[in-house]
PDB file of N, CA, C and O in Angstrom, chain B, residues numbered from 101:
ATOM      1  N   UNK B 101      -3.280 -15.674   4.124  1.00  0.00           N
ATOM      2  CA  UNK B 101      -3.119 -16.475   2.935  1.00  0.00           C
ATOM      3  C   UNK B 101      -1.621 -16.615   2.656  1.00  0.00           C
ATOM      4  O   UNK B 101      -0.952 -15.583   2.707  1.00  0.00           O
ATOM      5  N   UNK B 102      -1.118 -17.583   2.414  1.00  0.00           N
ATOM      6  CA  UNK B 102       0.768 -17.958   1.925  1.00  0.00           C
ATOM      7  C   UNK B 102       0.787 -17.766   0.977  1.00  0.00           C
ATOM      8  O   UNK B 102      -0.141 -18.018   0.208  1.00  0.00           O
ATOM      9  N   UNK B 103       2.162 -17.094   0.579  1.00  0.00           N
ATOM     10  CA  UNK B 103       2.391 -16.418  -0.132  1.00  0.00           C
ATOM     11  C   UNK B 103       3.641 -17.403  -1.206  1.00  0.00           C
ATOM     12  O   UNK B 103       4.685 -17.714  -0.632  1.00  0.00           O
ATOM     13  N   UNK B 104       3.484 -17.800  -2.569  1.00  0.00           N
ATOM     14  CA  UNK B 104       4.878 -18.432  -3.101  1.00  0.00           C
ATOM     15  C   UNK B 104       6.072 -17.577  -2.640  1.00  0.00           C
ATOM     16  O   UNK B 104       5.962 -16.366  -2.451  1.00  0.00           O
ATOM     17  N   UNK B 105       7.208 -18.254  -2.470  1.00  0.00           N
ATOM     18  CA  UNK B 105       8.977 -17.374  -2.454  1.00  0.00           C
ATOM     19  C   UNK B 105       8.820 -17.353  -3.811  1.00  0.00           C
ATOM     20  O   UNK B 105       9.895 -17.645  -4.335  1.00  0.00           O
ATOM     21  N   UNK B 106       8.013 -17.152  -4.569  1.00  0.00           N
ATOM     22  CA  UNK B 106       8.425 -16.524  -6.204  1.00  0.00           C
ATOM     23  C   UNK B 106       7.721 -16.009  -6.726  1.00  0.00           C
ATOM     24  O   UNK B 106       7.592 -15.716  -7.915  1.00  0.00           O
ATOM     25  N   UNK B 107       6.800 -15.718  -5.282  1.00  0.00           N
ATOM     26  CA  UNK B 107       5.419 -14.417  -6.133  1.00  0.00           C
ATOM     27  C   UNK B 107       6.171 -12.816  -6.766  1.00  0.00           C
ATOM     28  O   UNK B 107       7.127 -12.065  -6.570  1.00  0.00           O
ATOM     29  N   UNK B 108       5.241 -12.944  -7.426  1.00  0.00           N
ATOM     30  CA  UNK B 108       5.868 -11.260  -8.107  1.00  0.00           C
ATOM     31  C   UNK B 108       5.720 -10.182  -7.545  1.00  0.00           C
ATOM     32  O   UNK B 108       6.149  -9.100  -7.945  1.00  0.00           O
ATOM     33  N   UNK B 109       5.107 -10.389  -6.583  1.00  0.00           N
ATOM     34  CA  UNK B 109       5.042  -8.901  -5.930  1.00  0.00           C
ATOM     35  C   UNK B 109       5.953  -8.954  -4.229  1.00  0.00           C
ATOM     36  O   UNK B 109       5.656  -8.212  -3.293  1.00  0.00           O
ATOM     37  N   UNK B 110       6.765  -9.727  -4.200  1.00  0.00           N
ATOM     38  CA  UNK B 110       7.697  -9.863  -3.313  1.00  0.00           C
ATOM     39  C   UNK B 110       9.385  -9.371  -3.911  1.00  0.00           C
ATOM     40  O   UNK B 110      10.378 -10.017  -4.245  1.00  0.00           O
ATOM     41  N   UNK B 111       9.100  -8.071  -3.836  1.00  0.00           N
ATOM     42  CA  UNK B 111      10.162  -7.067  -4.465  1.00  0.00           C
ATOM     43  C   UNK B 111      11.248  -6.524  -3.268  1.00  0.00           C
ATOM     44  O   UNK B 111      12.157  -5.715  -3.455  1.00  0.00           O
ATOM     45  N   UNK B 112      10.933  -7.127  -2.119  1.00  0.00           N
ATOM     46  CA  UNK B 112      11.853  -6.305  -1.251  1.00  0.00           C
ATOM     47  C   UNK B 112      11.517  -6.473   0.155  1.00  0.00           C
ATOM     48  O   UNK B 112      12.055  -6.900   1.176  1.00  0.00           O
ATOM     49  N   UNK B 113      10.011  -5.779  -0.334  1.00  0.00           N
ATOM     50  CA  UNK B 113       9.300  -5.013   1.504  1.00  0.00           C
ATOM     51  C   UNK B 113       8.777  -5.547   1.737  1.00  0.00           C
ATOM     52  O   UNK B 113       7.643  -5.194   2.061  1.00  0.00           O
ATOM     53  N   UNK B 114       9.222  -7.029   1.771  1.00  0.00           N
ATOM     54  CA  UNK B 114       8.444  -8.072   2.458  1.00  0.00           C
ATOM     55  C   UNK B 114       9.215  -7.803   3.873  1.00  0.00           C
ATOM     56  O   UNK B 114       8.459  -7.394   4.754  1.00  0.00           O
ATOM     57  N   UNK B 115      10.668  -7.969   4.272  1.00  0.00           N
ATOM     58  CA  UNK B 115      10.940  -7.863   5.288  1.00  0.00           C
ATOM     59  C   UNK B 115      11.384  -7.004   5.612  1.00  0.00           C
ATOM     60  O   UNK B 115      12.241  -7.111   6.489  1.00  0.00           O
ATOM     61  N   UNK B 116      11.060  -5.732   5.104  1.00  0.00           N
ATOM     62  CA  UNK B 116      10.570  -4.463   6.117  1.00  0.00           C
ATOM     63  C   UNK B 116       9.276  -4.175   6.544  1.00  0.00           C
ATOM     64  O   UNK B 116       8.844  -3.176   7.117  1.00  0.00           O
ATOM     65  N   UNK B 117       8.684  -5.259   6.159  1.00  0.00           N
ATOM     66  CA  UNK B 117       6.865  -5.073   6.799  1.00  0.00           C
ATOM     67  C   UNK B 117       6.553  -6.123   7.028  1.00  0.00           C
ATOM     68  O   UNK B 117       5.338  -6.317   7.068  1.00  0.00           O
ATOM     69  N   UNK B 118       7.508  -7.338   7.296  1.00  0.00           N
ATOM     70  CA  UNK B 118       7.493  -8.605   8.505  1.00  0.00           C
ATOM     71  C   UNK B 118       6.980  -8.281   9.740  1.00  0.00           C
ATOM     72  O   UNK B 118       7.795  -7.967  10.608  1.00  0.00           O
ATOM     73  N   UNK B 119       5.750  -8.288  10.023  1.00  0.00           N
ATOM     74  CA  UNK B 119       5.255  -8.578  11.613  1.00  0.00           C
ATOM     75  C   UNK B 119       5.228  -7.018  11.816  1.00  0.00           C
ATOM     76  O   UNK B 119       5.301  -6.567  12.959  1.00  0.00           O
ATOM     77  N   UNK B 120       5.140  -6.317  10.895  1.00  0.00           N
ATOM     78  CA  UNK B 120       4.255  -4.837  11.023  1.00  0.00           C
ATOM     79  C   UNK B 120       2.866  -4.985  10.426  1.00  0.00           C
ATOM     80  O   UNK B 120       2.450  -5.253   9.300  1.00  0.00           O
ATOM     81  N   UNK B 121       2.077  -4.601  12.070  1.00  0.00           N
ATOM     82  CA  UNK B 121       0.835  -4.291  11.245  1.00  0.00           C
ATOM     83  C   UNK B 121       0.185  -3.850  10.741  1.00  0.00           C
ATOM     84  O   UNK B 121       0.358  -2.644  10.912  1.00  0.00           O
ATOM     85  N   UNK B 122      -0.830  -4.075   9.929  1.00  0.00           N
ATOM     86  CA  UNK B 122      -2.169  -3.099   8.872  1.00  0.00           C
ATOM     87  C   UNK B 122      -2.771  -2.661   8.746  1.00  0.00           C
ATOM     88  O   UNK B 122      -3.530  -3.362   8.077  1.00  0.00           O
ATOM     89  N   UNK B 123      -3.216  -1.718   8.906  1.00  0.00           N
ATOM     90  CA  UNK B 123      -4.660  -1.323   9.344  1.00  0.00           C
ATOM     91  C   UNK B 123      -5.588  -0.914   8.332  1.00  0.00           C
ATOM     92  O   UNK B 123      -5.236   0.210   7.973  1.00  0.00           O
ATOM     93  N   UNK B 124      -6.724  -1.325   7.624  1.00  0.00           N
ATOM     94  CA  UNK B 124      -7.440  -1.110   6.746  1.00  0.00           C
ATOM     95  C   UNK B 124      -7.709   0.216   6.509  1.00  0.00           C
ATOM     96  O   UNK B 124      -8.411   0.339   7.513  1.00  0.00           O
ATOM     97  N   UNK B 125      -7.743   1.657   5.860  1.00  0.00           N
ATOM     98  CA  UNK B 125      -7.971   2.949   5.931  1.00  0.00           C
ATOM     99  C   UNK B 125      -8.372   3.047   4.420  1.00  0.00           C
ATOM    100  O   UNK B 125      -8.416   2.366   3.395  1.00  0.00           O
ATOM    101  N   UNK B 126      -8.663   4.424   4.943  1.00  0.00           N
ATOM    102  CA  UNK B 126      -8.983   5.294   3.901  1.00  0.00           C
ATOM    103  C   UNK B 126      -7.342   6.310   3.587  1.00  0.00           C
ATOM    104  O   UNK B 126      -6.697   6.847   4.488  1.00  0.00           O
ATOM    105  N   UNK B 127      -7.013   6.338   2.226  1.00  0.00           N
ATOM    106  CA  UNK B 127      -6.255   7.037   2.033  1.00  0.00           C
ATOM    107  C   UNK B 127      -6.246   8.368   1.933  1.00  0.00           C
ATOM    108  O   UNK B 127      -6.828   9.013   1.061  1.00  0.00           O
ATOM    109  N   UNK B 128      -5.386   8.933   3.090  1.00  0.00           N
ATOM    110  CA  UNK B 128      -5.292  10.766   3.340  1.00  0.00           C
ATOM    111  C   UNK B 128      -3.877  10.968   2.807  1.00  0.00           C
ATOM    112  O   UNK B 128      -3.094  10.073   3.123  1.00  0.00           O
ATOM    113  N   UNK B 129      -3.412  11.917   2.095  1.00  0.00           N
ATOM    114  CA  UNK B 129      -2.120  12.338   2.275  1.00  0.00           C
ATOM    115  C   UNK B 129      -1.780  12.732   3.110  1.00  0.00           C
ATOM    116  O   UNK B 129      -2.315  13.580   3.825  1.00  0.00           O
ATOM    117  N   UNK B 130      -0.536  12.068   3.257  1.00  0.00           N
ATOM    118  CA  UNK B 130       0.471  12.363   5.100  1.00  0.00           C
ATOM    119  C   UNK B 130       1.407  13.664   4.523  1.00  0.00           C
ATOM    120  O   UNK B 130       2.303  13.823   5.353  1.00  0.00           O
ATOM    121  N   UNK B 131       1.542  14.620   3.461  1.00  0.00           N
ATOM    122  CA  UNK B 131       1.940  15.709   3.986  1.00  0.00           C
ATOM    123  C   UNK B 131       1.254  16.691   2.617  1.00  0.00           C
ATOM    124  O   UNK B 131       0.637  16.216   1.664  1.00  0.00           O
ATOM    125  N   UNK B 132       1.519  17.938   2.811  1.00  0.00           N
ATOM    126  CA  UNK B 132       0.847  18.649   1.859  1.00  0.00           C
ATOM    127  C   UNK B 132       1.933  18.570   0.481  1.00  0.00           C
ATOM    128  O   UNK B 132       1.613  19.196  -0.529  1.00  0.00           O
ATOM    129  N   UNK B 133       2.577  18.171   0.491  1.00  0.00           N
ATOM    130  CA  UNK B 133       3.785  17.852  -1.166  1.00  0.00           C
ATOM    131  C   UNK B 133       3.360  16.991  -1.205  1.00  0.00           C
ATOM    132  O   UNK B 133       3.014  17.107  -2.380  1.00  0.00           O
ATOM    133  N   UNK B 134       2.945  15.901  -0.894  1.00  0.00           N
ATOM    134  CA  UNK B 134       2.513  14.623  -1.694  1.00  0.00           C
ATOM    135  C   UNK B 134       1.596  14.112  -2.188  1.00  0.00           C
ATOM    136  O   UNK B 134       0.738  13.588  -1.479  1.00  0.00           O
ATOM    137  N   UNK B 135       1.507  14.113  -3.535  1.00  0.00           N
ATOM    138  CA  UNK B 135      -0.162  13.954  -3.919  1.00  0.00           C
ATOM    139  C   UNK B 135      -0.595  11.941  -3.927  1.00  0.00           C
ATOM    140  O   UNK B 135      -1.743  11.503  -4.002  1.00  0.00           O
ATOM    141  N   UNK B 136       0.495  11.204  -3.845  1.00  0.00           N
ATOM    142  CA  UNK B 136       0.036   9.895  -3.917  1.00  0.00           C
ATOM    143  C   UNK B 136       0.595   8.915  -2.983  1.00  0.00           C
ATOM    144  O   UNK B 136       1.047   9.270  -1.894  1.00  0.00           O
ATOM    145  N   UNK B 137       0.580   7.732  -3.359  1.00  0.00           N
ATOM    146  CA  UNK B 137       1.622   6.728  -2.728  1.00  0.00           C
ATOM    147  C   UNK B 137       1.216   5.599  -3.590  1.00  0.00           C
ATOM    148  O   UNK B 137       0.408   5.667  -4.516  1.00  0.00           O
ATOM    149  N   UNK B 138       2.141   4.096  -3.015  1.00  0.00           N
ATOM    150  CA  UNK B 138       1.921   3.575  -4.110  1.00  0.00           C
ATOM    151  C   UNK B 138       1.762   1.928  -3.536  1.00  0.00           C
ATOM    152  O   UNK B 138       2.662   1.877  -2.696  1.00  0.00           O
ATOM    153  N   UNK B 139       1.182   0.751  -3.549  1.00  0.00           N
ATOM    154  CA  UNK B 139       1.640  -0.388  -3.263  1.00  0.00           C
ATOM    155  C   UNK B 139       2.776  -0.916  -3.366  1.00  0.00           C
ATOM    156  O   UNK B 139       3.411  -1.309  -4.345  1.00  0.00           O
ATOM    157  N   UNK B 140       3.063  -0.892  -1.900  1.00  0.00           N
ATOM    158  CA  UNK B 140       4.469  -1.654  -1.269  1.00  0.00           C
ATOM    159  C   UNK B 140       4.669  -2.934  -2.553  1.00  0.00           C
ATOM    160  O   UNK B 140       5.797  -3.153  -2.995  1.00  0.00           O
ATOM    161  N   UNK B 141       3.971  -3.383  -2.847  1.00  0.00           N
ATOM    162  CA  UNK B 141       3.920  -4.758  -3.297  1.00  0.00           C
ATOM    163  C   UNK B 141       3.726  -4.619  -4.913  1.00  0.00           C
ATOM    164  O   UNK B 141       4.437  -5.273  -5.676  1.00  0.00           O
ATOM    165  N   UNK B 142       2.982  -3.957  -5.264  1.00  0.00           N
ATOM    166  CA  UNK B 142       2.593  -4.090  -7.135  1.00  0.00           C
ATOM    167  C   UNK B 142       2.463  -2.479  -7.953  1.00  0.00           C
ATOM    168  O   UNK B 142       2.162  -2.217  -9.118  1.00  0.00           O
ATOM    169  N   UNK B 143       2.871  -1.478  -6.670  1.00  0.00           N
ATOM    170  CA  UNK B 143       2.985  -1.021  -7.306  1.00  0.00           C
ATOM    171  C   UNK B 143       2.167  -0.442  -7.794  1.00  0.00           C
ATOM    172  O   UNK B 143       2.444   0.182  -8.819  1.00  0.00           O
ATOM    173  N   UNK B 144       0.760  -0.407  -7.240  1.00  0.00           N
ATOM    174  CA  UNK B 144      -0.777   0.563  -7.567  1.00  0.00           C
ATOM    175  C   UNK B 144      -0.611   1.591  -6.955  1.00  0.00           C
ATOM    176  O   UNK B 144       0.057   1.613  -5.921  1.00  0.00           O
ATOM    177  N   UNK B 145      -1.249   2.771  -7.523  1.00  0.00           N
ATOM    178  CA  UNK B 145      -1.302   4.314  -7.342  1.00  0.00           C
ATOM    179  C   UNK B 145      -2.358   3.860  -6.159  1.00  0.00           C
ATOM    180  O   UNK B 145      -3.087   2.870  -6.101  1.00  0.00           O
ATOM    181  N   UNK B 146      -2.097   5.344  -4.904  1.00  0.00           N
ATOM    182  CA  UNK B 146      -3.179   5.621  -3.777  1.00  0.00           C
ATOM    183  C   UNK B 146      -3.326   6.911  -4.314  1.00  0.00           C
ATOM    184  O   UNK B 146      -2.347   7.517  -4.751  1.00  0.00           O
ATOM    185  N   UNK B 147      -4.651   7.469  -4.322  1.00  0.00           N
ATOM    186  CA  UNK B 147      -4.880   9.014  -4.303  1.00  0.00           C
ATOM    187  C   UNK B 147      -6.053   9.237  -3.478  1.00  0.00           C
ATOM    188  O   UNK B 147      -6.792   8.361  -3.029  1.00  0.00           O
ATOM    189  N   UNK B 148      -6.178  10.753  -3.287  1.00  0.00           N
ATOM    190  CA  UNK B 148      -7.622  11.251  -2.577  1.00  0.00           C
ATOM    191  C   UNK B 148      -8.145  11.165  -3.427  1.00  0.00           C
ATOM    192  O   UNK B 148      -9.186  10.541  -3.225  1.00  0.00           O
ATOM    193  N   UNK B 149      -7.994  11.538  -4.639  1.00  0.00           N
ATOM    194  CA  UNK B 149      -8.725  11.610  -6.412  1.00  0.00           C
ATOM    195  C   UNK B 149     -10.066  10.630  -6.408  1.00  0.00           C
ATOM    196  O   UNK B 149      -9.917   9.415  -6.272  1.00  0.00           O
ATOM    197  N   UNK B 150     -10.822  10.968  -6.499  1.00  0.00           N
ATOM    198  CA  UNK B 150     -11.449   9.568  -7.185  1.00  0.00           C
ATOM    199  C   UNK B 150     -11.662   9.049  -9.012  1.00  0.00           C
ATOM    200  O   UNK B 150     -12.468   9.263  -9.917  1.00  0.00           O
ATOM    201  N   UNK B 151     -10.911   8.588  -8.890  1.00  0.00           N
ATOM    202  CA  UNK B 151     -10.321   7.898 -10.259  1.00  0.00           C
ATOM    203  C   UNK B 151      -9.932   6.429  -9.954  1.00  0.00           C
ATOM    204  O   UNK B 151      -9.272   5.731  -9.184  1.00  0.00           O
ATOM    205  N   UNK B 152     -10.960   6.383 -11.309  1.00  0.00           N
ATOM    206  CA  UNK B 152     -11.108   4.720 -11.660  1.00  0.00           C
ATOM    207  C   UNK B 152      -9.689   3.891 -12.023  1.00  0.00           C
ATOM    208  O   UNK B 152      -9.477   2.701 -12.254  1.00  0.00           O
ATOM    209  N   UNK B 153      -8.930   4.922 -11.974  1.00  0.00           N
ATOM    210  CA  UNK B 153      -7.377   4.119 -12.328  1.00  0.00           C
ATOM    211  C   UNK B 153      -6.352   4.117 -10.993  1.00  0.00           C
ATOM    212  O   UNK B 153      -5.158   3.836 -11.093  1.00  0.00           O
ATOM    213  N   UNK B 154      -7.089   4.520  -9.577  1.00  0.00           N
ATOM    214  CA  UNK B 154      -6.843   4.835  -8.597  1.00  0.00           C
ATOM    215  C   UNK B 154      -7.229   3.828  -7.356  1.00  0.00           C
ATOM    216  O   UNK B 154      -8.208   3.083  -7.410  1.00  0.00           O
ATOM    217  N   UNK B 155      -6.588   3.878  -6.547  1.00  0.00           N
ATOM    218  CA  UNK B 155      -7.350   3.414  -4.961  1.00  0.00           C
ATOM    219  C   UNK B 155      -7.262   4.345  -4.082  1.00  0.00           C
ATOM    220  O   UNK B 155      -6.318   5.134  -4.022  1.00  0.00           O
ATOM    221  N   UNK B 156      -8.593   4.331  -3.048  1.00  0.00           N
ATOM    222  CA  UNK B 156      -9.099   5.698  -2.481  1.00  0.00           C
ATOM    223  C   UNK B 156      -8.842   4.402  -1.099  1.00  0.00           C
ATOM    224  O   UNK B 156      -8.805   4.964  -0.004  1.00  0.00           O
ATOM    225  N   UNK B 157      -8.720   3.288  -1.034  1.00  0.00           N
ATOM    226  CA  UNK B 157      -8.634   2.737   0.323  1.00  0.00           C
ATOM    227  C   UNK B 157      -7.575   0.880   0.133  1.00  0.00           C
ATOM    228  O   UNK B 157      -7.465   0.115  -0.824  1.00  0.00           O
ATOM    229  N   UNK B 158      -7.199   0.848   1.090  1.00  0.00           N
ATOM    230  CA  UNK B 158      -6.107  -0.105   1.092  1.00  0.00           C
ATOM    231  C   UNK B 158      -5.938  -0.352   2.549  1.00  0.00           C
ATOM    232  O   UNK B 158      -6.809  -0.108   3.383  1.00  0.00           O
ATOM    233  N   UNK B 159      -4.449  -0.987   2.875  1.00  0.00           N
ATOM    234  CA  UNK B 159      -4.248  -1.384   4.418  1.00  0.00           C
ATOM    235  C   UNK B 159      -2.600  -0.415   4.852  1.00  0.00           C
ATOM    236  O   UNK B 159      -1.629  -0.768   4.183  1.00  0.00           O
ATOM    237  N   UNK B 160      -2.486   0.111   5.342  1.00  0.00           N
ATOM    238  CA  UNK B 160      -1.336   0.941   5.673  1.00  0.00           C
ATOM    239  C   UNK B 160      -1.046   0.693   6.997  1.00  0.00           C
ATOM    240  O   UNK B 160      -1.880   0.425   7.861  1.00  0.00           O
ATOM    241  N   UNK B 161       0.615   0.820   7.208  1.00  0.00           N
ATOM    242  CA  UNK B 161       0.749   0.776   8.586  1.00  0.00           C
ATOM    243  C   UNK B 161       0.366   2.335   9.418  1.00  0.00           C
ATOM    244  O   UNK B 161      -0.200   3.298   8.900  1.00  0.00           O
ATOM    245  N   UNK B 162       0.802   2.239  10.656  1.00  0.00           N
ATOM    246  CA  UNK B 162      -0.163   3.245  11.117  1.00  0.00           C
ATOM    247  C   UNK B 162       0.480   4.587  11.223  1.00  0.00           C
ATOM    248  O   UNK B 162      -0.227   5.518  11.610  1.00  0.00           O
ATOM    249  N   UNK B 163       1.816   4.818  10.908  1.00  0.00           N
ATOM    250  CA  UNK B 163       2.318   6.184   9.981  1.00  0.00           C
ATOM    251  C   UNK B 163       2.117   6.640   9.083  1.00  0.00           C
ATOM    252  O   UNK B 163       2.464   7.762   8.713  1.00  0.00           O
ATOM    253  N   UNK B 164       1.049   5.267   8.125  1.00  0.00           N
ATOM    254  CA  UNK B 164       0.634   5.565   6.658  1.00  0.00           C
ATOM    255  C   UNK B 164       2.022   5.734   5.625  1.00  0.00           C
ATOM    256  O   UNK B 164       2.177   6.044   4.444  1.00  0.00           O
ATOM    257  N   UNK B 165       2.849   5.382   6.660  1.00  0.00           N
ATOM    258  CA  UNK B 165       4.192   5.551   5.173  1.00  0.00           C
ATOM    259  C   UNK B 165       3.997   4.124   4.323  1.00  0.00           C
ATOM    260  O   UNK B 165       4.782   4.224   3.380  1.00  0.00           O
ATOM    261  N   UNK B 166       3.581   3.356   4.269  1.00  0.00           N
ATOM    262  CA  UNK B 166       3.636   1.993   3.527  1.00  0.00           C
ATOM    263  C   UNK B 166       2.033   1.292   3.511  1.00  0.00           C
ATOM    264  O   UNK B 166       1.332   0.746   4.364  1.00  0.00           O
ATOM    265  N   UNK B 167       1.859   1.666   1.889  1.00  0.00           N
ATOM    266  CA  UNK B 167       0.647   1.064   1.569  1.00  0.00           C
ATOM    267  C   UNK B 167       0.306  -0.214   0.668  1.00  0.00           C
ATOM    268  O   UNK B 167       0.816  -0.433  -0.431  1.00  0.00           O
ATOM    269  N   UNK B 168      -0.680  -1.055   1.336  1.00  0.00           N
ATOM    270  CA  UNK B 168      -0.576  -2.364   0.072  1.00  0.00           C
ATOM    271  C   UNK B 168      -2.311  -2.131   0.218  1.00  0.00           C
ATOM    272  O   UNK B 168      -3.020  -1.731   1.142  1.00  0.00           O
ATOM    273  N   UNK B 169      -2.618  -2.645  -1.332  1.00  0.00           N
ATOM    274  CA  UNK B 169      -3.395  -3.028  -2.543  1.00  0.00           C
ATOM    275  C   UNK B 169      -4.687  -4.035  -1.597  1.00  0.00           C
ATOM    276  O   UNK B 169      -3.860  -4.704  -0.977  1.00  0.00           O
ATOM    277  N   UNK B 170      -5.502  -4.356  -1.292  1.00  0.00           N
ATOM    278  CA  UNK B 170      -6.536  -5.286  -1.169  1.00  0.00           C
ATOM    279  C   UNK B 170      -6.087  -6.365  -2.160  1.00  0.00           C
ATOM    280  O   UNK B 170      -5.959  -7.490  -1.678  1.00  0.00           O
ATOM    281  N   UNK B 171      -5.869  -6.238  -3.245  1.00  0.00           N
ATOM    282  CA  UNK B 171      -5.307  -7.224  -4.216  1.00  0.00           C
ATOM    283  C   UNK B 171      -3.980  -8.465  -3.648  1.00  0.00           C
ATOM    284  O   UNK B 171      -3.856  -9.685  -3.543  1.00  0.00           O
ATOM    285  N   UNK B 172      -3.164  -7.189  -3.393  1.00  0.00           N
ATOM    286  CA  UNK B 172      -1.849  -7.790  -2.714  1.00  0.00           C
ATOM    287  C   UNK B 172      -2.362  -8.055  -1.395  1.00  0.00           C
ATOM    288  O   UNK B 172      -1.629  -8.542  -0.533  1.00  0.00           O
TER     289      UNK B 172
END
């Protein structure tokens, strides 16, 4: 889907995640200090938690360091 050059959630990491790909997952924490992460893009909480103010699944690249939203 195209994206406006004046969407709001084009904060940066658009072109550090140019032509990196996604892979749909389930969110695990990648180390034992970190309890979350967050959308590359808007900025939504990831947790293991299940909480309704939360996402338990999204698209991450495949280090899981960079997560975006189903939304985004």
């Amino acid at each position: 889907m195209p994206v406006a050059d004046d969407d709001w959630r084009l904060v940066g990491w658009q072109e550090c995640l140019r032509g990196v790909p996604l892979y749909r997952m389930t969110y695990v924490l990648r180390a034992p200090e970190w309890d979350h992460d967050h959308c590359s893009f808007c900025w939504a909480t990831f947790t293991e938690e299940r909480d309704p103010d939360t996402l338990q699944e999204g698209y991450a690249t495949a280090d899981r360091r960079h997560w975006v939203c189903p939304a985004c």
